[in-house]
C-alpha positions in Angstrom: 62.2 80.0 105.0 62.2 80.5 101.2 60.3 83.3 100.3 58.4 82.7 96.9 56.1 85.2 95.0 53.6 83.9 92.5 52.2 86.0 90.0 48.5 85.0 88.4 48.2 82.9 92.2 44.3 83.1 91.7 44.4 81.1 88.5 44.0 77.4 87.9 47.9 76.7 88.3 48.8 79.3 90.6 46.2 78.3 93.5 47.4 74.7 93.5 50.8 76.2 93.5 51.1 78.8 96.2 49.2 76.4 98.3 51.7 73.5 98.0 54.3 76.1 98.2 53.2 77.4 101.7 52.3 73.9 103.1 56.2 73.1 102.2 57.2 75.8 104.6 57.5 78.4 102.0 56.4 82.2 102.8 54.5 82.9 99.7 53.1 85.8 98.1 49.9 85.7 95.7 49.8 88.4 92.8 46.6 88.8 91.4 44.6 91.3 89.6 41.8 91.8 91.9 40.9 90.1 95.5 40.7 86.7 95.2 39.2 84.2 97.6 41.9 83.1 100.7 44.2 80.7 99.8 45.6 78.9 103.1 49.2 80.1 104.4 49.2 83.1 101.4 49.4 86.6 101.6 47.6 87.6 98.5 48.3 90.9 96.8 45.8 92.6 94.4 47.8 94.3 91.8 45.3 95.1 89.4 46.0 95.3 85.7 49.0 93.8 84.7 50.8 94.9 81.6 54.1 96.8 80.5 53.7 99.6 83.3 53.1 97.3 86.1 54.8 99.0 88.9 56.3 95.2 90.2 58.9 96.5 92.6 56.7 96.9 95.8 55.8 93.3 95.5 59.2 91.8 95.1 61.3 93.1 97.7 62.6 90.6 99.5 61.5 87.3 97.6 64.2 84.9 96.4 62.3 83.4 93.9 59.2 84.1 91.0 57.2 81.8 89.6 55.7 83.8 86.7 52.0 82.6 86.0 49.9 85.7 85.2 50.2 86.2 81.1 47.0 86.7 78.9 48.3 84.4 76.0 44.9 82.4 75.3 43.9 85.5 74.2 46.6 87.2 72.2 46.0 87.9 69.0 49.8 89.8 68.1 52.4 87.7 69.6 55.4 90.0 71.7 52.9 92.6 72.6 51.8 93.2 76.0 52.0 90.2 77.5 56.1 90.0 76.4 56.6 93.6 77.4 55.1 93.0 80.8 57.0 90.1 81.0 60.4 91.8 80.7 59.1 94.9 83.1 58.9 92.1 85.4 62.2 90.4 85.3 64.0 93.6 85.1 62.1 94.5 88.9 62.9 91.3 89.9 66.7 91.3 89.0 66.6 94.6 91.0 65.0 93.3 93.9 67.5 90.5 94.4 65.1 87.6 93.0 68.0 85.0 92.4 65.3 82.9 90.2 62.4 83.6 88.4 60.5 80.3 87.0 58.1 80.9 84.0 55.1 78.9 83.0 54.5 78.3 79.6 53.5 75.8 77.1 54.2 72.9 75.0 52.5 74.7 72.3 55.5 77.7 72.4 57.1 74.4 70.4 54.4 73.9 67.8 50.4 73.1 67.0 51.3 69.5 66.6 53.6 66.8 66.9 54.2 63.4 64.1 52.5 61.0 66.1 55.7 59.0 67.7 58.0 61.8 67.2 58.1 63.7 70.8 59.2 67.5 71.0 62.1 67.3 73.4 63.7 70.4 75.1 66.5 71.0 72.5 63.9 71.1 69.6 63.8 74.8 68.1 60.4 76.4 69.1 58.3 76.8 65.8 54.9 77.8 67.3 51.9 78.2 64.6 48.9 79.3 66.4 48.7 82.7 68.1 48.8 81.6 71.3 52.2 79.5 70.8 53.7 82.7 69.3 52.4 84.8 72.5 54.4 82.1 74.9 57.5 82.1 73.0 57.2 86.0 72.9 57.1 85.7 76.7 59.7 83.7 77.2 62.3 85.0 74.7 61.4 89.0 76.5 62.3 86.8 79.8 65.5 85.4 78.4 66.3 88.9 76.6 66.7 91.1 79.5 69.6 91.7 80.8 69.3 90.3 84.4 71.8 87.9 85.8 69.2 85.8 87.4 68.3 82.2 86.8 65.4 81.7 84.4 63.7 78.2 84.5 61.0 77.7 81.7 58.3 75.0 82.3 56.6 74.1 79.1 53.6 71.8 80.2 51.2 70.1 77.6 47.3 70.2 78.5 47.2 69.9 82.1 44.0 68.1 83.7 42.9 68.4 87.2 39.8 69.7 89.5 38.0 72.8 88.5 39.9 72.7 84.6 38.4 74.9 82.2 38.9 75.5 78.4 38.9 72.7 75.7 39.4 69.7 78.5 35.9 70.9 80.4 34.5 71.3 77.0 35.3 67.6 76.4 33.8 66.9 80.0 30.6 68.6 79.3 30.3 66.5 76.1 30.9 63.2 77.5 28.4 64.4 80.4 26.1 65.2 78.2 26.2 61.8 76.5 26.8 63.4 73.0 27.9 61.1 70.6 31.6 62.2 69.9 33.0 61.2 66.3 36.6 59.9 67.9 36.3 56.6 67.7 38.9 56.1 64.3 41.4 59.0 65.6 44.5 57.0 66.3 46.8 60.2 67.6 48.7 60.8 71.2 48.8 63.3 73.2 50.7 64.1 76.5 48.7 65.5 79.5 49.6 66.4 83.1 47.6 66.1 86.6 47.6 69.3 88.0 49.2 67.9 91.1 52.1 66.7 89.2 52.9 70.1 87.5 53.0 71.5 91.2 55.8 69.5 92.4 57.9 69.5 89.2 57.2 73.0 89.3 59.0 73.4 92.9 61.0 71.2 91.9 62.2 74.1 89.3 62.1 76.9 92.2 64.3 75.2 94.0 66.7 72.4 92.3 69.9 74.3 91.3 69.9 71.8 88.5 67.4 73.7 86.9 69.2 76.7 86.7 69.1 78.0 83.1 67.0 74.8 81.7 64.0 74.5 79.8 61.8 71.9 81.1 59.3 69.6 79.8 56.9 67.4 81.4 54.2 64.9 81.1 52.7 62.3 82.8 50.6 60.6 80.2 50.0 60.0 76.7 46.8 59.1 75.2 45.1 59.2 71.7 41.3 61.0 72.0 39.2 58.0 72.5 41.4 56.5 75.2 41.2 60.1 76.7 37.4 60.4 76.1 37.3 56.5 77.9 38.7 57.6 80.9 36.7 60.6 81.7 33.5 59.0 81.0 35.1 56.2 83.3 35.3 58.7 86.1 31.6 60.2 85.3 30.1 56.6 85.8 29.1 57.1 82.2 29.7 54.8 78.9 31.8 56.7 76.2 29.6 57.0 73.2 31.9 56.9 70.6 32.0 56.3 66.6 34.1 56.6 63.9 33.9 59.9 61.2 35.7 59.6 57.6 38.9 62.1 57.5 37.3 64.1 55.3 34.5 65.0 57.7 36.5 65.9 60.2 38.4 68.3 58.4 35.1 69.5 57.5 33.8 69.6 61.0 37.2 72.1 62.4 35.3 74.9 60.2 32.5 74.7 62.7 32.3 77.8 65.0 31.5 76.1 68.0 32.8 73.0 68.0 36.0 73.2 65.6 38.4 74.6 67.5 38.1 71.5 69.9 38.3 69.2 67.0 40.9 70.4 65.5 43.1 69.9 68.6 41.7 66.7 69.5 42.4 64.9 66.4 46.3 66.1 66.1 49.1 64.8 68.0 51.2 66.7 70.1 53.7 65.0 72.5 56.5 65.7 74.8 59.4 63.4 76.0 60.4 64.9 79.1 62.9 61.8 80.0 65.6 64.5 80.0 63.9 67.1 83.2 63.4 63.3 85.0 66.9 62.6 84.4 68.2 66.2 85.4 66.3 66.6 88.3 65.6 63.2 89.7 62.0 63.6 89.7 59.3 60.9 89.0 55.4 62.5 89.3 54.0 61.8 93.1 50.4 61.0 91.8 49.2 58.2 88.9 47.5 59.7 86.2 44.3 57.2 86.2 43.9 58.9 90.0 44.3 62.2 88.1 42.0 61.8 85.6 39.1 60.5 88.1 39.8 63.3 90.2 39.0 65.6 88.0 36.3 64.1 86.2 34.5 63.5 90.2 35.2 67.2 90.5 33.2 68.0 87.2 30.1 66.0 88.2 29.6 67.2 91.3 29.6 70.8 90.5 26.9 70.1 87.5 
């Protein structure tokens, strides 16, 4: 029985994860920052405030394997602060405790804002991040890669994952279409890659415990999509017709400048792709669940909590 811990397991990812993880056969242990509702098969750990002085070492003895989820990027504001100091406290415990492999979550975005539309990032790309949080996941990962451990270090740098129970930009863009706001996307002709939650859990154990994985960086995707087909597919799964029309350039640069609704915007008219042929390749894997089911799932999931 491998035994797994899973830092940040209360967390959109990390829930999905340790449960799939214990249903495997896995014995799995849940950090989190404060009790958390009962996930099935997990022992759940409240650790409270992580940061540079996290005192990681009770947690870890014994486990074989980390899969490092709990990081306050979205929120960081001086990349390789706290969240990368923390990240090599942890690391170091773990290479003490005998962790043989520690997996980190991070982000397509530790690669860059944006992509040329047809022009993938692909693992061997140099990361050249340009928002804050981008810099804060690189930070994370190069304090990971810095320390001088021994173990095996597996980074998996998702694009915007979709799934039940999302949150940030992607349930913004479900409130919208809910709503039956008239979205000005109709003329954007950009792609993006996305992943079903369900998919990022199995490549994700694929990464805990493939030894092909060992010292990779690993991208993946399941789907790409320009806005409007993205904006079709959710008001699909709503039982709702997409209202879209078409905005001049000009206005839409204009309209990123809005408080509210410019941050979303401005990431839904950019590209920003991943080719992830190369972690298929190296670790045989092919994701278990379609992305149309993926994308109905979680739009179901929306409606019936509204």
């Amino acid at each position: 029985m491998t035994r797994i811990v899973v830092t940040g397991a209360a967390g959109f990812i990390g829930r999905a994860l340790a449960r799939s993880l214990a249903a495997r056969g896995c014995e799995v242990t849940g950090l989190v920052r404060a009790p958390a509702p009962a996930i099935p098969g997990v022992r759940l750990e409240a650790i409270g405030t992580i940061g540079p002085q996290s005192r990681w070492h009770p947690h870890l003895q014994g486990a074989e394997i980390v899969v490092h989820l709990a990081t306050r990027a979205h929120g960081s504001r001086r990349p390789g602060g706290a969240e990368a100091a923390s990240a090599g406290a942890l690391v170091r415990a773990a290479a003490a405790c005998g962790v043989r492999r520690l997996v980190h979550m991070s982000s397509l975005r530790a690669m860059g804002a944006a992509t040329v539309k047809g022009a993938p990032f692909r693992a061997a790309d140099p990361p050249r991040p340009t928002d804050p949080y981008g810099c804060a996941k690189l930070a994370i990962e190069r304090a990971l890669a810095a320390a001088p451990t021994g173990l095996d270090l597996v980074i998996v740098r998702p694009p915007l994952v979709y799934g039940p129970a999302v949150k940030g930009n992607l349930q913004a863009l479900l409130r919208l279409v809910a709503a039956g706001v008239p979205l000005p996307f109709a003329g954007i002709d950009n792609r993006r890659s996305l992943v079903f939650l369900d998919n990022l859990v199995d490549l994700t154990i694929r990464a805990c415990l493939d030894p092909a994985a060992c010292g990779r960086v690993l991208l993946v995707r399941d789907i790409d999509l320009s806005t409007p087909e993205l904006v079709r597919a959710l008001a699909a799964g709503l039982g709702r017709r997409a209202r879209l029309f078409p905005l001049p350039g000009s206005m839409l640069a204009a309209a990123q400048a809005l408080p509210a609704l410019g941050p979303l915007v401005a990431r839904l008219t950019a590209s920003l792709e991943a080719d992830d042929r190369e972690t298929r390749a190296l670790l045989g894997w092919v994701p278990p669940f379609s992305p149309a089911a993926g994308l109905a799932a979680t739009a179901r999931a929306f409606a019936a909590r509204s």
